[in-house]
C-alpha positions in Angstrom: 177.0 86.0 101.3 178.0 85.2 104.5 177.6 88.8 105.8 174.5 89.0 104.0 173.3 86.2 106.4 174.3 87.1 109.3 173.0 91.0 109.1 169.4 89.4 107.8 169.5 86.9 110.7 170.3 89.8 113.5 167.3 92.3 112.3 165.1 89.1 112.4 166.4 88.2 116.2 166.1 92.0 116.7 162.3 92.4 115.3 161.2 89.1 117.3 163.0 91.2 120.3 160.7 94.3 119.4 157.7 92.2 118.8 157.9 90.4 122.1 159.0 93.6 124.0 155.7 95.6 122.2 153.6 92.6 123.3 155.0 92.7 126.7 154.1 96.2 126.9 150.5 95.8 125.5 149.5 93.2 128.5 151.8 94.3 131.5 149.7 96.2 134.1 151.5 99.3 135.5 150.7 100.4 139.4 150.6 104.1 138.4 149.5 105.3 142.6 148.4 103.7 145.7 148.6 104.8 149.2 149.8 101.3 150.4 151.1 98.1 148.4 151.3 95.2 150.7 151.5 91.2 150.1 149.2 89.3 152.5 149.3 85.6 152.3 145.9 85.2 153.5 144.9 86.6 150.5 147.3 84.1 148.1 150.4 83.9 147.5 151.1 86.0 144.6 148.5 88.7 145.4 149.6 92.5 146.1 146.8 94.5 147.7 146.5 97.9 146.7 144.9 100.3 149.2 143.7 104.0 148.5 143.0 105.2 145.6 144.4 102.8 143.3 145.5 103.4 139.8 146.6 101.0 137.5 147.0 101.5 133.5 147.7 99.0 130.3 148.7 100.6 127.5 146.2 103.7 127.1 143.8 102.3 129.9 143.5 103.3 133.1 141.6 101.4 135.9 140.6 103.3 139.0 139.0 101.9 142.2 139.5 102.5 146.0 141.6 99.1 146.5 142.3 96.0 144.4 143.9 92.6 144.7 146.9 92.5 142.0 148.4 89.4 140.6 151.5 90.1 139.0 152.0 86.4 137.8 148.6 86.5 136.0 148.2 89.9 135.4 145.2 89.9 136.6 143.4 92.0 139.4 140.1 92.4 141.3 139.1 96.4 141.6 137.0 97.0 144.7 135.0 100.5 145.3 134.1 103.0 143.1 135.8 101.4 139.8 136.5 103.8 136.9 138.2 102.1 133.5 138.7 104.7 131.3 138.7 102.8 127.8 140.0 106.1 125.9 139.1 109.6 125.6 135.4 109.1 124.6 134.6 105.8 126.8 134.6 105.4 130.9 132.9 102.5 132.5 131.6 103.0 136.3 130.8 99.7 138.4 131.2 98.9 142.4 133.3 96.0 141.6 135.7 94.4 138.9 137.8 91.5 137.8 140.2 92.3 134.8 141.9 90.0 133.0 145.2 92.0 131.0 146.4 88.7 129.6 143.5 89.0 127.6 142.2 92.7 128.2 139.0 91.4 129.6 136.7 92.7 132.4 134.1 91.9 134.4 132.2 94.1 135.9 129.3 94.2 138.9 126.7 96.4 140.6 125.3 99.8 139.4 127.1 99.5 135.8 127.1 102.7 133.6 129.5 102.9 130.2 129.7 106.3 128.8 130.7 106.8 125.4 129.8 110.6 124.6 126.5 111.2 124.8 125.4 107.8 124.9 124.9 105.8 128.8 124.8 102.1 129.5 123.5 100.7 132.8 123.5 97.5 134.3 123.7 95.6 137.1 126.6 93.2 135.2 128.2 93.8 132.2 131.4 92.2 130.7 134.0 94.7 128.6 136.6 93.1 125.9 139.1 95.2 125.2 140.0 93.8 121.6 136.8 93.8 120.4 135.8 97.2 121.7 132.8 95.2 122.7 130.3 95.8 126.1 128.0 92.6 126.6 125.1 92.6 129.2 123.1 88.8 129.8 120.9 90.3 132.0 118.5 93.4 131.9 119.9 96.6 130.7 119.3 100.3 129.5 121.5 102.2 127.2 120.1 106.3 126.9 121.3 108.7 124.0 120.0 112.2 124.3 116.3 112.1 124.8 116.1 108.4 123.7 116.1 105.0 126.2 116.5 101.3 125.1 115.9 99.0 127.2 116.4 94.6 126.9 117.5 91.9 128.6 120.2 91.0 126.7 122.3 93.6 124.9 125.6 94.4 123.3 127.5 97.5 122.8 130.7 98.7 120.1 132.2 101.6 121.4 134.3 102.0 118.7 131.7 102.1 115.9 128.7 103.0 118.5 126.4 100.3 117.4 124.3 99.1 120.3 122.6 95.4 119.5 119.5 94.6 122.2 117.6 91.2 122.7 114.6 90.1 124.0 112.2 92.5 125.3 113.5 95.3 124.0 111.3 98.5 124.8 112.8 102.2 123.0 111.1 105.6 124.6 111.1 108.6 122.7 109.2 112.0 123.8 106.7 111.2 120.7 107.0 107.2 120.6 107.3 104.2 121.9 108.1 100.8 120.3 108.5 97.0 121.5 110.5 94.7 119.5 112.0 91.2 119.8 115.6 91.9 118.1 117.2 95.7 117.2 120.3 96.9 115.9 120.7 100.9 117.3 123.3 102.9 114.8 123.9 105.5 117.0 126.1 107.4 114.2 123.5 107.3 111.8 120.3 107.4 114.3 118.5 104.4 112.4 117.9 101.8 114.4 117.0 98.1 112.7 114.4 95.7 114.1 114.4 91.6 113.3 111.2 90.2 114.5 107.6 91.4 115.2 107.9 95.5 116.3 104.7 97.9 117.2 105.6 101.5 117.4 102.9 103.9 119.4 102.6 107.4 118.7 100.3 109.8 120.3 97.5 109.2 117.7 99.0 105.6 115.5 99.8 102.6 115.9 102.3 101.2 113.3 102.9 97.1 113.6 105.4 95.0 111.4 108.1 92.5 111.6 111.2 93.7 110.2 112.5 96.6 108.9 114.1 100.0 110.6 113.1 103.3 112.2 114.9 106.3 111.5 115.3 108.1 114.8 116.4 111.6 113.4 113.7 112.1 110.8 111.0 110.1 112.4 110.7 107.8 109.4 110.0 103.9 109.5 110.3 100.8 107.2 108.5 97.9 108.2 108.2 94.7 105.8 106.7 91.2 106.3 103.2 92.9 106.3 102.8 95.8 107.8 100.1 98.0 109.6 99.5 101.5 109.9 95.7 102.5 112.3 94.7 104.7 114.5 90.8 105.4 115.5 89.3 106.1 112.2 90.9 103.9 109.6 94.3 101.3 109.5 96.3 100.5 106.3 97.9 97.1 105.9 100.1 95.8 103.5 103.1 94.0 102.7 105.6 96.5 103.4 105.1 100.0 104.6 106.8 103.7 105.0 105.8 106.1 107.4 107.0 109.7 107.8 105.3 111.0 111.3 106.5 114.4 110.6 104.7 114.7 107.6 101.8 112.2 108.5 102.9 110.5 105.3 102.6 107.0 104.7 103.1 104.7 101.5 101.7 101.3 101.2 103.5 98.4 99.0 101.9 95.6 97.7 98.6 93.5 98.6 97.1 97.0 100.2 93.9 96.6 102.6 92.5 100.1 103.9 90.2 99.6 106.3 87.6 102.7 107.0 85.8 102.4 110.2 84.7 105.9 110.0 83.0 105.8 106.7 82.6 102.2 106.8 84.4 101.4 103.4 87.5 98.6 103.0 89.9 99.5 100.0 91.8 97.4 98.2 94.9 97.5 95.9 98.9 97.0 95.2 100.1 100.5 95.9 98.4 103.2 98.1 99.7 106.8 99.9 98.1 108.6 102.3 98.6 112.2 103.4 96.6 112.4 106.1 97.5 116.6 107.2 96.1 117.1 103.8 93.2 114.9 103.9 93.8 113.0 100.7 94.6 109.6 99.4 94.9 107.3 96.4 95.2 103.7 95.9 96.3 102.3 92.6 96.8 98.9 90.8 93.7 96.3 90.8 91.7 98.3 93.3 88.7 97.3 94.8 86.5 99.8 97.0 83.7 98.5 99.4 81.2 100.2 101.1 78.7 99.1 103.4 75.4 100.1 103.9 72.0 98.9 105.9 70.7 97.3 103.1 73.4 96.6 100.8 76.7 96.7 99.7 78.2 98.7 97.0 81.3 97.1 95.6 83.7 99.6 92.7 86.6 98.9 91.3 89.4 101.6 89.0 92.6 101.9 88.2 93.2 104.5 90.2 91.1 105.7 93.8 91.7 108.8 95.0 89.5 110.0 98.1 89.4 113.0 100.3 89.0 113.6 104.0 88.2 116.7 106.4 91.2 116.9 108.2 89.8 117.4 111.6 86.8 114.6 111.4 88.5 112.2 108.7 85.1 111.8 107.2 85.4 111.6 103.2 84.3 114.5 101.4 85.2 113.5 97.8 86.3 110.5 96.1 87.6 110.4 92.3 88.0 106.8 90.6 89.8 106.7 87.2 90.1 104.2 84.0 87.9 101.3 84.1 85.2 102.0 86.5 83.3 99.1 87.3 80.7 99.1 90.4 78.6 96.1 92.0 76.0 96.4 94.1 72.6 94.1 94.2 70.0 97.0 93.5 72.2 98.9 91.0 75.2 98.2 88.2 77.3 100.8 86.6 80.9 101.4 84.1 82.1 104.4 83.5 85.8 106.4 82.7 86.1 108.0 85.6 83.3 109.0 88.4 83.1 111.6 91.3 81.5 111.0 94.0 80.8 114.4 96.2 79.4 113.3 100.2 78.3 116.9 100.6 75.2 116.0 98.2 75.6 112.7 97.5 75.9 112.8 93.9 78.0 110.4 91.7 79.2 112.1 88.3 79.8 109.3 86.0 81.9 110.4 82.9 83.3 108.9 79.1 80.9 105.8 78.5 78.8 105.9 81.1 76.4 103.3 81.9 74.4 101.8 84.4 71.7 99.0 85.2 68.9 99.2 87.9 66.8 96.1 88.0 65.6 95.8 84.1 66.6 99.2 82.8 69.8 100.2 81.2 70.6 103.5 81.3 73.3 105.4 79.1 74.1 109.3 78.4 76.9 111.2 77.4 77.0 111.7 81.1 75.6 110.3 84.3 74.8 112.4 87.3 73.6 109.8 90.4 71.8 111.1 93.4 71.9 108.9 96.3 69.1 109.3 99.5 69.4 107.2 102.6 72.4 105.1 101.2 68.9 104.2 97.3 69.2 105.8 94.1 67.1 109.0 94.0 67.2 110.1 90.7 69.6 109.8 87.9 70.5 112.3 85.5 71.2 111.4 81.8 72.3 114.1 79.6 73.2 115.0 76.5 72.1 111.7 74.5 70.0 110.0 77.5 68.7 106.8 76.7 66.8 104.3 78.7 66.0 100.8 77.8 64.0 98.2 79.6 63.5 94.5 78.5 59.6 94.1 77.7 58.0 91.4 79.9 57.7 88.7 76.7 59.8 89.9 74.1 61.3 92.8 72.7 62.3 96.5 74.9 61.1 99.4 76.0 62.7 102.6 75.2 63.0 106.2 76.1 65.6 108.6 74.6 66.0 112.3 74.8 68.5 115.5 75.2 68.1 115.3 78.5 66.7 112.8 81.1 66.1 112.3 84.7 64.7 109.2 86.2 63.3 109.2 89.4 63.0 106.1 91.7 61.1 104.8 94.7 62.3 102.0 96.7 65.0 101.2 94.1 62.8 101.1 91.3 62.4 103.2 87.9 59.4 105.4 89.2 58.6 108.2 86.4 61.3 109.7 83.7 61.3 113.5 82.8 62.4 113.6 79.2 63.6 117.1 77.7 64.2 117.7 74.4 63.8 115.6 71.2 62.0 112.9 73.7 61.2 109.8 71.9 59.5 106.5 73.3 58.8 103.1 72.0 57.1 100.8 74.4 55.1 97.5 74.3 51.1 97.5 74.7 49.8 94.1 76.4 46.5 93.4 77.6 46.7 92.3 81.1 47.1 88.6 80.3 50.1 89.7 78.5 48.9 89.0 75.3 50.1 92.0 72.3 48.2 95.0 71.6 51.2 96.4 70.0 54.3 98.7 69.8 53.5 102.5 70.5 56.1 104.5 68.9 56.0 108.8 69.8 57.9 111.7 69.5 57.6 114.9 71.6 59.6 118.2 72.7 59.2 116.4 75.9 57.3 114.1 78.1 56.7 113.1 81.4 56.6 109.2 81.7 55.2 107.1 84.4 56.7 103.2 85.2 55.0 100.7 87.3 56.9 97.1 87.8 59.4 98.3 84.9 57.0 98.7 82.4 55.6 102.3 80.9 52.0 103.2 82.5 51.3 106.3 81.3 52.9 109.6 79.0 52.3 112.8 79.6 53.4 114.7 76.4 54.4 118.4 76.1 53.7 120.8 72.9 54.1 119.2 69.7 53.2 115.2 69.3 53.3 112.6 67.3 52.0 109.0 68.0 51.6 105.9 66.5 50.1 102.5 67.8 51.5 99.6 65.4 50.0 96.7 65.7 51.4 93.5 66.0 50.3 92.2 62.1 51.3 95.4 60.6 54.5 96.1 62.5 57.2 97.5 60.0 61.0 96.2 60.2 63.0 98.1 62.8 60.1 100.2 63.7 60.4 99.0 67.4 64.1 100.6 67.9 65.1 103.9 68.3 68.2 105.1 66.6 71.4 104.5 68.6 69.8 101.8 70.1 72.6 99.3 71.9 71.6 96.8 74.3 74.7 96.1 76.5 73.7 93.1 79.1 77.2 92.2 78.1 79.0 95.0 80.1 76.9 94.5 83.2 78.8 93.4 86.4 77.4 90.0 87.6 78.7 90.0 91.1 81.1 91.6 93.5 84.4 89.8 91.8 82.9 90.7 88.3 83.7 94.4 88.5 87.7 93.2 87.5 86.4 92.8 84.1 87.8 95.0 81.4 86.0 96.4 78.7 88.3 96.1 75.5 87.3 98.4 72.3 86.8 96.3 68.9 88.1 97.8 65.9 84.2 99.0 65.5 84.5 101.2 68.3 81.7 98.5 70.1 82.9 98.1 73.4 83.4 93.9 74.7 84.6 92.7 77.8 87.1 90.3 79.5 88.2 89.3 83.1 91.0 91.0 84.2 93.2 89.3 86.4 92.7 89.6 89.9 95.5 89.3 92.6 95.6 86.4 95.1 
């Protein structure tokens, strides 16, 4: 037991030996060459100067200048001249001047400061190296260039041992396509992605991309920016909560509470979720989306599902847009809902599709399809077809209607001006005298007719090969007479206002369409 004791207790007293001795090793400071070694008093008492190209080493380090002031005591030294530390095999630092502590492997470092760690360079004017942590810190104004790239701050940290560069304040990064200006970034030189903390714009040759946090991947020329972020450039700029950009592809996605402002074809889009792909010259926006457009005179607010719109590449003008699933547009001289609608720029025709319907002043308007044709940002005809059907709320009481194959109303200022009707045209409209008192319900059939509308009310018909009319008056007026088969009077579907367009039609078990407000994003 004894024996047992004693041998345990000698490899303990000879580890601590080893330990101390290893220790000893790590922090002693070697003079590997210098051309003199003298001890001047005037200098201190403990302090060796080195003259001539001095070279000192701890442990794998070696510390090169043209003469230093050595403290054996302290382990400490001042390098003077053209100081070289050479960390390992992939880090040197360069400086003028130096003070190095080995007791706790720490350096300070002055003038003309450059740390090289492969391909990346620091420079500063001071800069502070530890050892330990494999950590370079600069307080005052630095660069650090990789390759092609150059960060610069005023304050700024650097691991050599994992390359990860940390900059604050000011911080400015040049690259032969961009340049951004943040407040805080983290550089992962490994990985190329750098991450920003705090308000960051990044200019490219033809955008502008602003956020507040997020990172930039320097390799693939991608960014992430969150906190609401913005995407412009001449002709339009994208904002949202957060944001993706690809510059090699011209690709950017759009998160959340989406605002797409179109200064080119002076239109403001709204939604949850929007990409554009701007080298192909198309777009969509998606969830609760809101399209405005503005005009002289009015304007026209449309809201879908789904927006997708297309641009000429070169100009950035639209040339199409598609808008799909609950189609609902606003604007003061004109209301519409439709499935999905078309709208061409080339010549300025909406196609309205499934359902269509639409309201001008007192008409209602409804065909299996819907072609519009707009003229100097009015209405200049609208094509209903097969199954048209116009209605228009009599001045007193009851409605005017036309309905035919195929229909095309023309207007004039905004309003109903004449209606070609072709094929199976019928028409039921109120006689009054002109103090508005009731002559009585005209009801005639015709291959087709040619119908003329002053102030919303039916003028004059001009009928085409085989007719049939009848004038019913008032007293002798037979049930139902005055409405045309598949008549359906739908004020209920009509947009009110700009913010009613969210409403969404819901089907009964009838098939009759009803509608409710959809909710609307804050």
């Amino acid at each position: 037991m004894r024996l047992i004791k004693t041998v345990i207790l000698t490899l303990a007293s000879l580890l601590c030996l080893a330990l101390n001795a290893q220790q000893k090793s790590k922090t002693y400071i070697h003079i590997e060459h210098a051309y003199h070694q003298v001890y001047d008093e005037a200098f201190g008492k403990d302090i060796e100067r080195l003259i001539g190209k001095v070279i000192l080493r701890q442990d794998s380090a070696y510390f090169y200048s043209d003469s230093a002031h050595y403290n054996e005591q302290s382990r400490f030294f001042d390098g003077f001249g053209h100081v070289h530390i050479k960390v390992n095999d992939s880090t040197d630092i360069f400086s003028d001047k130096c003070k190095y502590s080995g007791e706790k492997k720490f350096a300070e470092l002055f003038d003309n400061v450059i740390l090289k760690n492969d391909s990346t360079v620091l420079k500063t004017n001071y800069m502070t190296y530890d050892r330990n942590q494999h950590l370079a810190t600069y307080p005052r104004k630095g660069s650090i260039t990789r390759n092609d790239k150059k960060l610069v701050s005023k304050k700024g940290y650097y691991r050599d041992d994992i390359q990860v560069a940390y900059f604050r304040t000011d911080v400015v990064v040049t690259t032969p396509k961009s340049r951004m200006y943040t407040d805080t970034l983290v550089y992962n030189i490994p990985e190329e992605r750098m991450y920003f903390y705090g308000p960051t714009t990044i200019y490219y040759e033809d955008n502008v991309l602003v956020g507040n946090y997020g990172w930039y991947d320097v390799k693939h020329d991608r960014a992430y920016l969150d906190k609401r972020a913005t995407l412009s450039n001449k002709g339009y700029s994208i904002t949202s909560d957060s944001m993706f950009y690809d510059k090699k592809a011209d690709f950017a996605k759009a998160m959340s509470n989406v605002y797409i402002e179109d200064s080119i074809n002076k239109g403001i889009i709204e939604g949850n979720y929007a990409e554009m792909w701007k080298k192909l010259g198309k777009s969509f926006v998606t969830d609760s989306v809101r399209t405005r457009y503005y005009a002289e005179r009015d304007t026209l607010y449309l809201h879908s599902d789904t927006l997708y719109f297309f641009m000429d590449t070169a100009t950035q003008k639209a040339e199409r847009l598609l808008a799909y699933y609950n189609v609902r547009f606003f604007r003061n001289d004109i209301q519409g809902k439709c499935d999905s609608l078309v709208y061409d720029v080339a010549d300025s025709t909406a196609k309205m599709r499934r359902n269509p319907m639409i309201w001008a002043e007192k008409s209602q308007m409804r065909g299996d399809s819907i072609n519009i044709v707009i003229a100097n940002n009015t209405i200049d005809s609208v094509l209903l077809y097969p199954n048209g059907f116009i209605i228009q709320k009599d001045t007193i009481e009851g409605f005017n209607q036309i309905k035919g194959k195929t229909m095309t109303a023309y207007f004039k200022k905004n309003e109903l001006d004449h209606v070609y009707d072709d094929g199976n045209a019928e028409t039921v409209y109120w006689l009054r005298e002109e103090d508005g008192s009731m002559i009585g319900v005209n009801v005639s059939q015709s291959v087709a007719m040619d119908i003329t509308i002053r102030k919303n009310q039916i003028v004059r018909i001009k009928y085409f090969k085989k007719t049939t009319e009848t004038l019913y008056p008032k007293e002798k007026m037979k049930p139902g007479v005055d409405i045309l088969k598949g008549f359906e009077w739908r004020e209920d579907l009509r947009p009110k206002d700009k913010n009613d367009i969210f409403r969404k039609e819901i089907k009964t078990s009838e098939g009759e369409g009803n509608t409710r407000r959809k909710g609307r994003r804050k």
